[in-house]
PDB file of N, CA, C and O in Angstrom:
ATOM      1  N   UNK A   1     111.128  90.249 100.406  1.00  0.00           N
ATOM      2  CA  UNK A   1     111.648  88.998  99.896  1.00  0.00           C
ATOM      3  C   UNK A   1     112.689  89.333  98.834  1.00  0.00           C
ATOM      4  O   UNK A   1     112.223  89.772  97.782  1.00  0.00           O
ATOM      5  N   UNK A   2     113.807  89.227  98.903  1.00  0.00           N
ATOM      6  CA  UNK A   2     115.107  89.175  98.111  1.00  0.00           C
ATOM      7  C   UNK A   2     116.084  87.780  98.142  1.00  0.00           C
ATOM      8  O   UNK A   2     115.885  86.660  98.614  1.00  0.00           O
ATOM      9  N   UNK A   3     117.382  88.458  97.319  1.00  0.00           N
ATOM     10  CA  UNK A   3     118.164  86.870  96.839  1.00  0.00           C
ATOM     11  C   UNK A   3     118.464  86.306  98.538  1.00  0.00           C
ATOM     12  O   UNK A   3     118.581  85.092  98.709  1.00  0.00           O
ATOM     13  N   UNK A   4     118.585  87.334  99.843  1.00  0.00           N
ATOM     14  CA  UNK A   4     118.922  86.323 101.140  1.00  0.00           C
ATOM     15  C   UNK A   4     117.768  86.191 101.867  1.00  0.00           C
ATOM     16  O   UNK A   4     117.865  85.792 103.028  1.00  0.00           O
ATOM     17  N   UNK A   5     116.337  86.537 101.250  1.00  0.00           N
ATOM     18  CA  UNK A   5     115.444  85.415 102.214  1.00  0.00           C
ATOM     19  C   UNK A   5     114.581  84.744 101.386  1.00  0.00           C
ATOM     20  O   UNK A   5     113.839  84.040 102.071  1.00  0.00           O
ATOM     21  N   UNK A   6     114.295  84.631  99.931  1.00  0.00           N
ATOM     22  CA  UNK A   6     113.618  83.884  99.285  1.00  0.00           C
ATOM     23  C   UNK A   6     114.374  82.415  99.351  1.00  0.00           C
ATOM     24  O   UNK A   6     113.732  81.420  99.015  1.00  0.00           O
ATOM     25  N   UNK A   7     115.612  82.303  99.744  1.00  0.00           N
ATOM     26  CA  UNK A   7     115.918  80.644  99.641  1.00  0.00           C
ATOM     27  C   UNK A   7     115.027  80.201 100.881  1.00  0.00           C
ATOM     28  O   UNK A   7     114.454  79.129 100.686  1.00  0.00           O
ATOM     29  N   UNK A   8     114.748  80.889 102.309  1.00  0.00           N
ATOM     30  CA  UNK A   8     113.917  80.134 103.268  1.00  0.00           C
ATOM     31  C   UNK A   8     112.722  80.248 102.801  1.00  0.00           C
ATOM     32  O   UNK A   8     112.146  79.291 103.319  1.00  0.00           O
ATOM     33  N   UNK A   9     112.063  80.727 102.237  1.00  0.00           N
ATOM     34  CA  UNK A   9     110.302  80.981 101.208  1.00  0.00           C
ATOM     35  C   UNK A   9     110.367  79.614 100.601  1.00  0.00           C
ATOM     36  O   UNK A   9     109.441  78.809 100.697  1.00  0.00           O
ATOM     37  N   UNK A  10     112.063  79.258  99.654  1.00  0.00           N
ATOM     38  CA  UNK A  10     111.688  77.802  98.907  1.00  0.00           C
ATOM     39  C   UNK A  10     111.978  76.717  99.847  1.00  0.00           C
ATOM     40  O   UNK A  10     111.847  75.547  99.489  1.00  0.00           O
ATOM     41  N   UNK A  11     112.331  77.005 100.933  1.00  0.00           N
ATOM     42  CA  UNK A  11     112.510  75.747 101.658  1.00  0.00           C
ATOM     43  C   UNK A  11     111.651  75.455 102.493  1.00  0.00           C
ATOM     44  O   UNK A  11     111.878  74.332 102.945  1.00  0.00           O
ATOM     45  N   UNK A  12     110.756  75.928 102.927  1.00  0.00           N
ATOM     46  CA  UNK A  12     109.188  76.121 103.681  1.00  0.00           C
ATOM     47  C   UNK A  12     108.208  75.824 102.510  1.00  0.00           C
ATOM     48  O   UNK A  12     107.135  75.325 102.852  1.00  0.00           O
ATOM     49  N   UNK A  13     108.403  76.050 101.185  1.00  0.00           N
ATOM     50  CA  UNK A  13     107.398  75.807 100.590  1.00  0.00           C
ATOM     51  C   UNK A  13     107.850  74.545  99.714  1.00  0.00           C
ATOM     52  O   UNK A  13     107.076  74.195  98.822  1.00  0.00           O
ATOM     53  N   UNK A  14     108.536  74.136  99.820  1.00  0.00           N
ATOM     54  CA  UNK A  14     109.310  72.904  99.376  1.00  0.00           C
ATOM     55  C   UNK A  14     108.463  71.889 100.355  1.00  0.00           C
ATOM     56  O   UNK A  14     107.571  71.126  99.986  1.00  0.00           O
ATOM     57  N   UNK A  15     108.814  72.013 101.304  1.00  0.00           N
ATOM     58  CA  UNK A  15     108.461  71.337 102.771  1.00  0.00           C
ATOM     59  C   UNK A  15     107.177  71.194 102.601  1.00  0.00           C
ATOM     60  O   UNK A  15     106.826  70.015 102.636  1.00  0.00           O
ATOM     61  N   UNK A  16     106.214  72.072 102.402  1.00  0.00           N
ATOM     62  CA  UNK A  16     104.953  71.858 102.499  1.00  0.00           C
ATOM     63  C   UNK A  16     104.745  71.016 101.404  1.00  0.00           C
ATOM     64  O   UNK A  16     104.294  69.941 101.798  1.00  0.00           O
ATOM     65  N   UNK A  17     104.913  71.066  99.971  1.00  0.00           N
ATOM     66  CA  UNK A  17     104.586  70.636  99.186  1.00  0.00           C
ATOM     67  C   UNK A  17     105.427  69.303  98.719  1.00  0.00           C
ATOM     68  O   UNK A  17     105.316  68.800  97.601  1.00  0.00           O
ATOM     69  N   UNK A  18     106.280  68.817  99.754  1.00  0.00           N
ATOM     70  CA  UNK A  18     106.458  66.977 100.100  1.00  0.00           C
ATOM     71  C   UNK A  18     106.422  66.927 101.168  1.00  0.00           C
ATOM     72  O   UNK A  18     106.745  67.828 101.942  1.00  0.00           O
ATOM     73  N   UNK A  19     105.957  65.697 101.476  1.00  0.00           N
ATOM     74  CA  UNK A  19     105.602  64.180 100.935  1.00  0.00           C
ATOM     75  C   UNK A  19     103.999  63.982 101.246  1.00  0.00           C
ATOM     76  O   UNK A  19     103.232  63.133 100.792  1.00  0.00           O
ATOM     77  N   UNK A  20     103.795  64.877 102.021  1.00  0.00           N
ATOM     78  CA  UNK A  20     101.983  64.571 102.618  1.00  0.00           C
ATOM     79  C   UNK A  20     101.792  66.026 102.388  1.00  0.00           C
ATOM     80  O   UNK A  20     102.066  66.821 103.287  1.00  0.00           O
ATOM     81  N   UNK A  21     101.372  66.393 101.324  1.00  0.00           N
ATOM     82  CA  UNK A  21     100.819  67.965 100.835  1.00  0.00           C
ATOM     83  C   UNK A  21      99.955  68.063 101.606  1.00  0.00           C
ATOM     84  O   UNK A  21      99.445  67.152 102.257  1.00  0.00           O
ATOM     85  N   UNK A  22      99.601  69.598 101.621  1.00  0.00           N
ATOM     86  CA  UNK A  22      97.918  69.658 101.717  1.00  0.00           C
ATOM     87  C   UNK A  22      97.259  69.879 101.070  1.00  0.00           C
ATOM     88  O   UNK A  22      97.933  69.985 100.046  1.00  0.00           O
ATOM     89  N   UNK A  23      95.816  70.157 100.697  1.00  0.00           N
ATOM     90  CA  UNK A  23      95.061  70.321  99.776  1.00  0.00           C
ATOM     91  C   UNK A  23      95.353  71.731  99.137  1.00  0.00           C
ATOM     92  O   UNK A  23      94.799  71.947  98.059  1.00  0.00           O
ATOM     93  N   UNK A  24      96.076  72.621  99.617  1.00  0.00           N
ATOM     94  CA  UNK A  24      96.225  73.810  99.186  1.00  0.00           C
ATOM     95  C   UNK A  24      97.094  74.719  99.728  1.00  0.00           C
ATOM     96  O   UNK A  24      97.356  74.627 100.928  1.00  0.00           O
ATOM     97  N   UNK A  25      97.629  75.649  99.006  1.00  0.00           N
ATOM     98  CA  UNK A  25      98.771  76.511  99.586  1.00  0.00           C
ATOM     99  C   UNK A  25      98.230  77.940  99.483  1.00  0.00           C
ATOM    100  O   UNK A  25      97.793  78.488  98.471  1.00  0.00           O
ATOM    101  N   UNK A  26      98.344  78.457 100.759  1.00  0.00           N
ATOM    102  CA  UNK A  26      98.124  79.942 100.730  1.00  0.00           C
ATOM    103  C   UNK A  26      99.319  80.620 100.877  1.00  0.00           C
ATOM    104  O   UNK A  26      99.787  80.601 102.015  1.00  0.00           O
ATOM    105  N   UNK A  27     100.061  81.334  99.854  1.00  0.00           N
ATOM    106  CA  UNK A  27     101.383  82.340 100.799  1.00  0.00           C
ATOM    107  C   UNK A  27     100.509  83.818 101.261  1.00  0.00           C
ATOM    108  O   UNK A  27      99.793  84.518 100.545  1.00  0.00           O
ATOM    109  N   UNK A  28     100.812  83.969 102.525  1.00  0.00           N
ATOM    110  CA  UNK A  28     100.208  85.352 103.062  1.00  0.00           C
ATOM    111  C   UNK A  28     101.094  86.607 102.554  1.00  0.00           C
ATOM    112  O   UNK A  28     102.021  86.900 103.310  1.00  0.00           O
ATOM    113  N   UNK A  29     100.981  87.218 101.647  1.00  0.00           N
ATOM    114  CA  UNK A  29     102.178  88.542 101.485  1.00  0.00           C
ATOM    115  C   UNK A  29     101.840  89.652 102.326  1.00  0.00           C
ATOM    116  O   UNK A  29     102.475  90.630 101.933  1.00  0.00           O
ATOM    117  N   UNK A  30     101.139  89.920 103.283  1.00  0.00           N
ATOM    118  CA  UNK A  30     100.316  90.702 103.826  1.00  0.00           C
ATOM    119  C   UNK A  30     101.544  91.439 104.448  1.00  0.00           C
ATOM    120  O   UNK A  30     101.806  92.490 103.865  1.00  0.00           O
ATOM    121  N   UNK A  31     102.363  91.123 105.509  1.00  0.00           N
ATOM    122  CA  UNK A  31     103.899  92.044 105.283  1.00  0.00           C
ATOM    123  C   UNK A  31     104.871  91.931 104.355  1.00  0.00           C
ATOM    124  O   UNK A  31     105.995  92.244 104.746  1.00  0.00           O
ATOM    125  N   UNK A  32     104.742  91.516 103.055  1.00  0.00           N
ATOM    126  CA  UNK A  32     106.085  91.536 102.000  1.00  0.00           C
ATOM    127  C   UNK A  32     105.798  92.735 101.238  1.00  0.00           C
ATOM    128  O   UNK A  32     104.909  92.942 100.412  1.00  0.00           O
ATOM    129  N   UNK A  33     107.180  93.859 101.891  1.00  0.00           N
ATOM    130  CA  UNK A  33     107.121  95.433 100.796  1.00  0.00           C
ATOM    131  C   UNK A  33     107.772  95.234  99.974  1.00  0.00           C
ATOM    132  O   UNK A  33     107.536  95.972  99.017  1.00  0.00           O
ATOM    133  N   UNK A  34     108.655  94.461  99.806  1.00  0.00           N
ATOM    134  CA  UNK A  34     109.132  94.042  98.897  1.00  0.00           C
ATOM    135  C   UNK A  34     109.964  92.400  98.313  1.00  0.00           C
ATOM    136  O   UNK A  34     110.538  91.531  98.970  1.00  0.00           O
ATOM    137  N   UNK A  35     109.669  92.529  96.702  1.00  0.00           N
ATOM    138  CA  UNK A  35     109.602  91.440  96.013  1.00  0.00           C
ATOM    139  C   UNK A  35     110.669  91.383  94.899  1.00  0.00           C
ATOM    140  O   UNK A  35     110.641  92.228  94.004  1.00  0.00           O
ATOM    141  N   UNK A  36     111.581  90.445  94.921  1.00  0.00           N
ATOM    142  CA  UNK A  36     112.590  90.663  93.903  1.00  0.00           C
ATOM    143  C   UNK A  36     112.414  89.569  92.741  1.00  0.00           C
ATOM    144  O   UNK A  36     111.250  89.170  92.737  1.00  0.00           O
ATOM    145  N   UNK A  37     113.017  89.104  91.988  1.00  0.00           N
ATOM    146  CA  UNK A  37     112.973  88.664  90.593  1.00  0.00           C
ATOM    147  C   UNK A  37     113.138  87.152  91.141  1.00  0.00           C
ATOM    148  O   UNK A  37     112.475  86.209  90.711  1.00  0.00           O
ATOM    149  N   UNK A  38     114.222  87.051  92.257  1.00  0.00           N
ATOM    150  CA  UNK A  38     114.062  85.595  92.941  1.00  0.00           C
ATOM    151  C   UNK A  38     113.482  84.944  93.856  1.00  0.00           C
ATOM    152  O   UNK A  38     113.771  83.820  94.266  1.00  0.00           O
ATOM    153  N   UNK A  39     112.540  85.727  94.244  1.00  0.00           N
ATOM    154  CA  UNK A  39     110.796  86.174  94.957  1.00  0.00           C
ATOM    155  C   UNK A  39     111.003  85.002  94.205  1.00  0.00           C
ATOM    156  O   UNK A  39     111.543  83.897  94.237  1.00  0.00           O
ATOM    157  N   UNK A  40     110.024  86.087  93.211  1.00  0.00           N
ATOM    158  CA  UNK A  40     108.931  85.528  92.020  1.00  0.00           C
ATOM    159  C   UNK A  40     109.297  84.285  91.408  1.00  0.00           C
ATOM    160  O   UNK A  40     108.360  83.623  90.962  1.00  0.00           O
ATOM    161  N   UNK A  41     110.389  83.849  91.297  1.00  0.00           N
ATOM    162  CA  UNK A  41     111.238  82.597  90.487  1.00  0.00           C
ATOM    163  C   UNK A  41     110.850  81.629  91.643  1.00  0.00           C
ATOM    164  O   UNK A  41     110.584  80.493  91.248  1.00  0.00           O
ATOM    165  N   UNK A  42     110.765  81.819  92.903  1.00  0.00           N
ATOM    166  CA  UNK A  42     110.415  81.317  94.294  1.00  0.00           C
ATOM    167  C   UNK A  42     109.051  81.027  93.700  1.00  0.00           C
ATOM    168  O   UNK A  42     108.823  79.921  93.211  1.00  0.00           O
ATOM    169  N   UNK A  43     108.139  81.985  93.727  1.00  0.00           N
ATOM    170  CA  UNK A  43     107.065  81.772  93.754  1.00  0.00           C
ATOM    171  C   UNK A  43     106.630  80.902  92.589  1.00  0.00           C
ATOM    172  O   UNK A  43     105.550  80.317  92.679  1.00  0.00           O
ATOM    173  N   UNK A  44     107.109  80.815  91.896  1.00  0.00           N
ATOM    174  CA  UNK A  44     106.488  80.138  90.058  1.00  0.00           C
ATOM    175  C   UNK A  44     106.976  78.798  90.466  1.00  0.00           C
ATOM    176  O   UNK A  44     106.076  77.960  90.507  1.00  0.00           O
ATOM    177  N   UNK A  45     108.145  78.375  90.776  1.00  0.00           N
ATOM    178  CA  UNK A  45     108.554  76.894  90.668  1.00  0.00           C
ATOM    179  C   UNK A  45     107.612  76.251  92.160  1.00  0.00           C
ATOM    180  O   UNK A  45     107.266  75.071  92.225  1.00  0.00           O
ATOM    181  N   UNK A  46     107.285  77.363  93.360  1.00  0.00           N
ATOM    182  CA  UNK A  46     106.603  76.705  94.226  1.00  0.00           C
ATOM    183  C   UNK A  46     104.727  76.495  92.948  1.00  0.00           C
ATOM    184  O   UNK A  46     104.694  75.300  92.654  1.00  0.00           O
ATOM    185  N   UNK A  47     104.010  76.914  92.574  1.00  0.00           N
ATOM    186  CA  UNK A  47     102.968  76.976  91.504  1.00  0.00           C
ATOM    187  C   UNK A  47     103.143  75.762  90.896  1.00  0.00           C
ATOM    188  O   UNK A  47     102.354  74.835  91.079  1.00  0.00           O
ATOM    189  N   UNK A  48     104.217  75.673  90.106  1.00  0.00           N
ATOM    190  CA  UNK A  48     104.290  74.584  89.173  1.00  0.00           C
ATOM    191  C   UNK A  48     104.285  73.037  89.737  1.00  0.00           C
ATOM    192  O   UNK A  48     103.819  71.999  89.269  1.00  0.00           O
ATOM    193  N   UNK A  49     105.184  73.411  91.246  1.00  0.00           N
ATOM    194  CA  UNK A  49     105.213  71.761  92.130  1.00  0.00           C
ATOM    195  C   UNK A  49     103.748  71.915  92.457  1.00  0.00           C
ATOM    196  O   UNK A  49     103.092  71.173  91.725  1.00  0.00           O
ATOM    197  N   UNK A  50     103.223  72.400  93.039  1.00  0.00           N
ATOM    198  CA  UNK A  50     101.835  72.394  93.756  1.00  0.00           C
ATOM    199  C   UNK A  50     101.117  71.529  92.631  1.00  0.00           C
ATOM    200  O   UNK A  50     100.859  70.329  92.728  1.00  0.00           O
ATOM    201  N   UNK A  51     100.779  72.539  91.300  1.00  0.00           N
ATOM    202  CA  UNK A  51     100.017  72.801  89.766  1.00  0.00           C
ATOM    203  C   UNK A  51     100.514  70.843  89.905  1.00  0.00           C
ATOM    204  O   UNK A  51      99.712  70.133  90.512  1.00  0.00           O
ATOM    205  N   UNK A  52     101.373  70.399  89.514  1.00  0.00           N
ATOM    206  CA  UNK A  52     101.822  68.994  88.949  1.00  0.00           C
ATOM    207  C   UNK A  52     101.190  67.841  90.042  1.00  0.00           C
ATOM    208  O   UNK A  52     100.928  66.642  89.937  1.00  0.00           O
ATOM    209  N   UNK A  53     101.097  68.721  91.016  1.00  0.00           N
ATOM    210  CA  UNK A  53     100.791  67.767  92.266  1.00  0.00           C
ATOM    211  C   UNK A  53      99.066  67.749  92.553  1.00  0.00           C
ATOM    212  O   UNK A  53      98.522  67.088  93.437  1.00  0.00           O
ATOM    213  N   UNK A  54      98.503  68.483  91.748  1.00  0.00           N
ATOM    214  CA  UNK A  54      97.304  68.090  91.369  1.00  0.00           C
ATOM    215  C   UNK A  54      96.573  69.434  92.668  1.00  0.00           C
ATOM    216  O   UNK A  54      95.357  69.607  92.761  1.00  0.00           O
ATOM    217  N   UNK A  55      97.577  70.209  93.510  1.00  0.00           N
ATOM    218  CA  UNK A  55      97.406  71.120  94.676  1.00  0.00           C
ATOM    219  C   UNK A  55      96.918  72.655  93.531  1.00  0.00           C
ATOM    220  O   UNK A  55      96.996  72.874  92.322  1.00  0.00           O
ATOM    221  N   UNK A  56      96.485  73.329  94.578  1.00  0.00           N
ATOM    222  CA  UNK A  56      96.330  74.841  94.543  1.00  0.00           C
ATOM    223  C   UNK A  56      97.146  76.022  95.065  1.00  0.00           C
ATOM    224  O   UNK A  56      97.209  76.180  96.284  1.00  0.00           O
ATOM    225  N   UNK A  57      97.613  76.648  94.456  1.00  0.00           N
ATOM    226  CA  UNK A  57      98.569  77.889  95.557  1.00  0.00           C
ATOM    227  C   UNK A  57      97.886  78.872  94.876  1.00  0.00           C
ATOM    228  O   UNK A  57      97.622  78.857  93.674  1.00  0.00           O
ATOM    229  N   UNK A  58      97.524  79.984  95.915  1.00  0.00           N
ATOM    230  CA  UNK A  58      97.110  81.264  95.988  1.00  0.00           C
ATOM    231  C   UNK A  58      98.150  81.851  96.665  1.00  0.00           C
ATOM    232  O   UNK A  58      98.578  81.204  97.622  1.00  0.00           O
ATOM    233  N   UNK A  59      98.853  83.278  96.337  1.00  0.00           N
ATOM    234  CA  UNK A  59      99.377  83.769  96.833  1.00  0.00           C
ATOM    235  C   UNK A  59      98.021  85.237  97.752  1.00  0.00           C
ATOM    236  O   UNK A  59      97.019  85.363  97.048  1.00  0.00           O
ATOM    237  N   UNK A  60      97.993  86.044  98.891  1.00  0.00           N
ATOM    238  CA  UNK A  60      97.718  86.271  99.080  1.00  0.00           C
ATOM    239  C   UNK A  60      98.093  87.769  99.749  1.00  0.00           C
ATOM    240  O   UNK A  60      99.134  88.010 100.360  1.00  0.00           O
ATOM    241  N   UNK A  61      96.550  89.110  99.382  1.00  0.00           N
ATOM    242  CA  UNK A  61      97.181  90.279 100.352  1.00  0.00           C
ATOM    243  C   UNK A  61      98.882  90.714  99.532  1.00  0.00           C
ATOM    244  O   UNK A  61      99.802  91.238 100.161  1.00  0.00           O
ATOM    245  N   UNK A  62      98.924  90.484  98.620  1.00  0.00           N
ATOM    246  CA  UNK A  62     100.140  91.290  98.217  1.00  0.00           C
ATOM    247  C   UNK A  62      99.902  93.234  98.408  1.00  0.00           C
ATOM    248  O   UNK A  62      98.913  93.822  97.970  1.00  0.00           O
ATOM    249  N   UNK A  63     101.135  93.956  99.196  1.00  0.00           N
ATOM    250  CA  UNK A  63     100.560  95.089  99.158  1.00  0.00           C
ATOM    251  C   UNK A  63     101.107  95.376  97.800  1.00  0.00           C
ATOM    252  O   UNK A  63     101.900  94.678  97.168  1.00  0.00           O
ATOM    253  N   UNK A  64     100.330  96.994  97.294  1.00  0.00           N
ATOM    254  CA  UNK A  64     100.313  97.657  96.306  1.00  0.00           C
ATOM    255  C   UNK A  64     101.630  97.499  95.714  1.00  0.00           C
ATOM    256  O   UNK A  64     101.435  97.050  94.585  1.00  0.00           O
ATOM    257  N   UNK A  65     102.809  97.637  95.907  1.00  0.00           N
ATOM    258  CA  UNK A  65     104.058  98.071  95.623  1.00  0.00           C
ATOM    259  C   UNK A  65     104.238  96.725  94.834  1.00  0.00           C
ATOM    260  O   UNK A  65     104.265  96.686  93.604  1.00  0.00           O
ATOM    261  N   UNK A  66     104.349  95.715  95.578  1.00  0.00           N
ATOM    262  CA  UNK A  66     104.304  94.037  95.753  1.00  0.00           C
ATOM    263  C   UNK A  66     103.216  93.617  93.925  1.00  0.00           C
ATOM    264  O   UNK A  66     103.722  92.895  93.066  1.00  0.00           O
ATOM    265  N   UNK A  67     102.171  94.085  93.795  1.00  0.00           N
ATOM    266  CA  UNK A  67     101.232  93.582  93.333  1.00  0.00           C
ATOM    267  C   UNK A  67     101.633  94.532  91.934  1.00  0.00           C
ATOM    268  O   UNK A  67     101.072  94.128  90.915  1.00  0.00           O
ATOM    269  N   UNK A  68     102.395  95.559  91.782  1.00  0.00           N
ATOM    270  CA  UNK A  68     102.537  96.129  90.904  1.00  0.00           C
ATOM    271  C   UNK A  68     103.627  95.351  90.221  1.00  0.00           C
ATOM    272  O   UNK A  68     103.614  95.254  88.994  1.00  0.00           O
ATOM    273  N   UNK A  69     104.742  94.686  91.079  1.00  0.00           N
ATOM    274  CA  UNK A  69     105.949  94.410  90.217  1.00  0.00           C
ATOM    275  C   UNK A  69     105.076  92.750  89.705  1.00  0.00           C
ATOM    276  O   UNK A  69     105.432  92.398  88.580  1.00  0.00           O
ATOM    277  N   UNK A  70     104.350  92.068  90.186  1.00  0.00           N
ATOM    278  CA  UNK A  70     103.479  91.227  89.484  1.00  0.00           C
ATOM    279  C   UNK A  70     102.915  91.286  88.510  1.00  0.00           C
ATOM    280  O   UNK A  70     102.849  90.291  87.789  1.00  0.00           O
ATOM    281  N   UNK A  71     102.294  92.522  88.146  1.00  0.00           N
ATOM    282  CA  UNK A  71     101.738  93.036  87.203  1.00  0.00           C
ATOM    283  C   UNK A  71     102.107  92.751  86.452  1.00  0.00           C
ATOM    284  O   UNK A  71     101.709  91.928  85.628  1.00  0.00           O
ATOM    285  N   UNK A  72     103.565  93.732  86.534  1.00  0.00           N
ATOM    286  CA  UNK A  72     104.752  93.747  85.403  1.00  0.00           C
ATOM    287  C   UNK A  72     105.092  92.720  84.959  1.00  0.00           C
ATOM    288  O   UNK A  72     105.184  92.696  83.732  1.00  0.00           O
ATOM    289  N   UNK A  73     105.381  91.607  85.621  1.00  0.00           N
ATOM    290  CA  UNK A  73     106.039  90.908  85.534  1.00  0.00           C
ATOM    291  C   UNK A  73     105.541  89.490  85.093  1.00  0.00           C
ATOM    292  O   UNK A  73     106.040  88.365  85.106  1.00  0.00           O
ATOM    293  N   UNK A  74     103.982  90.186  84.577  1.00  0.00           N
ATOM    294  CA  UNK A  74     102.725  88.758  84.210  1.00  0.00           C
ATOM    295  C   UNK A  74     102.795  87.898  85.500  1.00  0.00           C
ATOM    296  O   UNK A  74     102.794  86.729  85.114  1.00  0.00           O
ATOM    297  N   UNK A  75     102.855  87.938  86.836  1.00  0.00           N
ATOM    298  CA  UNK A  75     102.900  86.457  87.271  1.00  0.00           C
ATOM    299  C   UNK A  75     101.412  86.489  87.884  1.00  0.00           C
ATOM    300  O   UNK A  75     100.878  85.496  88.377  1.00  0.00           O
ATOM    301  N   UNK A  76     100.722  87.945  87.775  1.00  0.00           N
ATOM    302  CA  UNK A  76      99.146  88.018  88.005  1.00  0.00           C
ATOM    303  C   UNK A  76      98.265  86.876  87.058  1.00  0.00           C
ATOM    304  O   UNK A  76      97.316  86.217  87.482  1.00  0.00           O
ATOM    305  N   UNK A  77      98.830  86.820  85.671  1.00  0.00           N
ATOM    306  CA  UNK A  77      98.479  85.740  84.900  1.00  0.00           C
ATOM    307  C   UNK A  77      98.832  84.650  85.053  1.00  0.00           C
ATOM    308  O   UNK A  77      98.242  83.874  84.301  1.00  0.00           O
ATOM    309  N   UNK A  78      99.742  84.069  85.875  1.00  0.00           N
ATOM    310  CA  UNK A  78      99.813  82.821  86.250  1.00  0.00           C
ATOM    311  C   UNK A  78      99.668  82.184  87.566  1.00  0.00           C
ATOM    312  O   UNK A  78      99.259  81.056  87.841  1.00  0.00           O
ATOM    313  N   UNK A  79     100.188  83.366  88.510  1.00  0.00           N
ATOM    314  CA  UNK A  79      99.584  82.456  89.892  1.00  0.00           C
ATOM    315  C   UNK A  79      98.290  83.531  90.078  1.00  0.00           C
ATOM    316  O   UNK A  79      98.291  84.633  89.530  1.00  0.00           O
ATOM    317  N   UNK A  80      97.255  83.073  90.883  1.00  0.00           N
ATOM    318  CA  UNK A  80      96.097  83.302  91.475  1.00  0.00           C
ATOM    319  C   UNK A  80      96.752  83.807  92.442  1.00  0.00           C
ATOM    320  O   UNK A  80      97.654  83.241  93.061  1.00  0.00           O
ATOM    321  N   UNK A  81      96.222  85.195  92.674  1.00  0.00           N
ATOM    322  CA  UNK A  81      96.042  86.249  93.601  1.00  0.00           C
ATOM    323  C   UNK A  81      94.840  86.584  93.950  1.00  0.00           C
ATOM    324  O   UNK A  81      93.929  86.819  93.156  1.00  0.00           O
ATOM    325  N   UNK A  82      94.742  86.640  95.552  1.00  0.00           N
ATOM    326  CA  UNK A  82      93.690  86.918  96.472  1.00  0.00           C
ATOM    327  C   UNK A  82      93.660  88.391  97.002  1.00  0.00           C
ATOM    328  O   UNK A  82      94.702  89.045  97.047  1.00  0.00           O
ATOM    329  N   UNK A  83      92.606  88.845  97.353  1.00  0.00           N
ATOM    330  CA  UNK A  83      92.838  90.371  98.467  1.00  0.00           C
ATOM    331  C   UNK A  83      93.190  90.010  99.522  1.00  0.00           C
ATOM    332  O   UNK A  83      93.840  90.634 100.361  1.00  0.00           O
ATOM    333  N   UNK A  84      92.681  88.704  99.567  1.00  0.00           N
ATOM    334  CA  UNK A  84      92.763  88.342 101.532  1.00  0.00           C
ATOM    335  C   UNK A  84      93.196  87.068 101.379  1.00  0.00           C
ATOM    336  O   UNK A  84      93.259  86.373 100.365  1.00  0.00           O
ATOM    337  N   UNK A  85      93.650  86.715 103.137  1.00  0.00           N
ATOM    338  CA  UNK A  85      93.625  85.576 103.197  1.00  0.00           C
ATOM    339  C   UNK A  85      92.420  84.717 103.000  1.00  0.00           C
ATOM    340  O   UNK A  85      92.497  83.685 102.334  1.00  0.00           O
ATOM    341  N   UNK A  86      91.469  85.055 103.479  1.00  0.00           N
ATOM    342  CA  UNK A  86      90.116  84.240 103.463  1.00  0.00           C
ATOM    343  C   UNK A  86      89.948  84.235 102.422  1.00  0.00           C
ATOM    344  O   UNK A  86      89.998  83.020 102.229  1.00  0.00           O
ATOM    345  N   UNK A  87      89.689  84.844 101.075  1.00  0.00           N
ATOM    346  CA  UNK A  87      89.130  84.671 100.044  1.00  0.00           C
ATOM    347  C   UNK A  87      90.235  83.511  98.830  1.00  0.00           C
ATOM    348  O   UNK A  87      89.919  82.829  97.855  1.00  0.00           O
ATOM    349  N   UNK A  88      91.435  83.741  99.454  1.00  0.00           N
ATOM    350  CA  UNK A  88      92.309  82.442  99.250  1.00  0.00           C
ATOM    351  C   UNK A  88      91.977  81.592  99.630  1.00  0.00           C
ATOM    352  O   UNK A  88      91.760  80.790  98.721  1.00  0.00           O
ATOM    353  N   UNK A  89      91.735  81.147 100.731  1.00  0.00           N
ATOM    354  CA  UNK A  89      90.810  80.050 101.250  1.00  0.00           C
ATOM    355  C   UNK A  89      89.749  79.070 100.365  1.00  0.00           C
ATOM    356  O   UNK A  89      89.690  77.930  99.906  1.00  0.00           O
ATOM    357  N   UNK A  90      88.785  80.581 100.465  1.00  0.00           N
ATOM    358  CA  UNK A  90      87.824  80.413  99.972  1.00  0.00           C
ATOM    359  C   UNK A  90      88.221  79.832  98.173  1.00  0.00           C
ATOM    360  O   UNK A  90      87.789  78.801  97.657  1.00  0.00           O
ATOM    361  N   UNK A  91      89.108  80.819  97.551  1.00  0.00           N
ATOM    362  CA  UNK A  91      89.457  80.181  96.070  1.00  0.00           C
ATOM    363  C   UNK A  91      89.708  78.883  95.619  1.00  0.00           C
ATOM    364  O   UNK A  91      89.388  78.419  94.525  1.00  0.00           O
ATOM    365  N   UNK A  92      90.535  78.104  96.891  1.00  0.00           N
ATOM    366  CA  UNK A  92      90.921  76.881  96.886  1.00  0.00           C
ATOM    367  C   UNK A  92      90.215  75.818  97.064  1.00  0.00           C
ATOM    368  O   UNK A  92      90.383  74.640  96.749  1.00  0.00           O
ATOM    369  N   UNK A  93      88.964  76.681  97.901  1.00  0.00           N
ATOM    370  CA  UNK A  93      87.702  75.297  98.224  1.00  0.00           C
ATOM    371  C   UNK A  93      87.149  75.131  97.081  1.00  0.00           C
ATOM    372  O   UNK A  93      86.718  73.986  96.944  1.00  0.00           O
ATOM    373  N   UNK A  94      86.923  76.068  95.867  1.00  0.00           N
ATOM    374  CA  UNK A  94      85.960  76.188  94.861  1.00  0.00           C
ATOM    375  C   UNK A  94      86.538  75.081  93.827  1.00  0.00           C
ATOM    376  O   UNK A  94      85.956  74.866  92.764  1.00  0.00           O
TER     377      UNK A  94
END
């Protein structure tokens, strides 16, 4: 995920999150090796629409490489990260 495919990440997750949400958003990272700064800017403003909308987003399965620049980058402290998809699932039912 970089500056030429995170604009389709916000427009899929835009989409989901109007006009008939669902109860919850899982992003699968399970193939993303890599994550750039407008990823993550992707990922926080999709959090915050969800967060306002009364929804859940788990991002999910980030590999190692992926989960390190999160680290760094505190967004482990703000969005909810899963190992799996299922346990995203599962986070959102709770």
């Amino acid at each position: 995920m970089d500056a030429v495919t995170s604009p389709a990440l916000a427009e899929v997750l835009d989409g989901i999150l109007s006009p008939d949400p669902p109860h919850g958003v899982v992003v699968d990272f399970t193939k993303v090796g890599f994550c750039d700064s407008r990823c993550i800017g992707v990922l926080v403003a999709a959090y915050r629409q969800a967060r306002d909308l009364g929804l859940g987003l788990v991002v999910a399965e980030p590999q190692r490489q992926v989960m390190r620049l999160f680290m760094i980058a505190g967004i482990d402290q703000v969005i909810p990260i899963a190992e799996t998809v299922d346990g995203a699932v599962e986070d959102l039912q709770d």
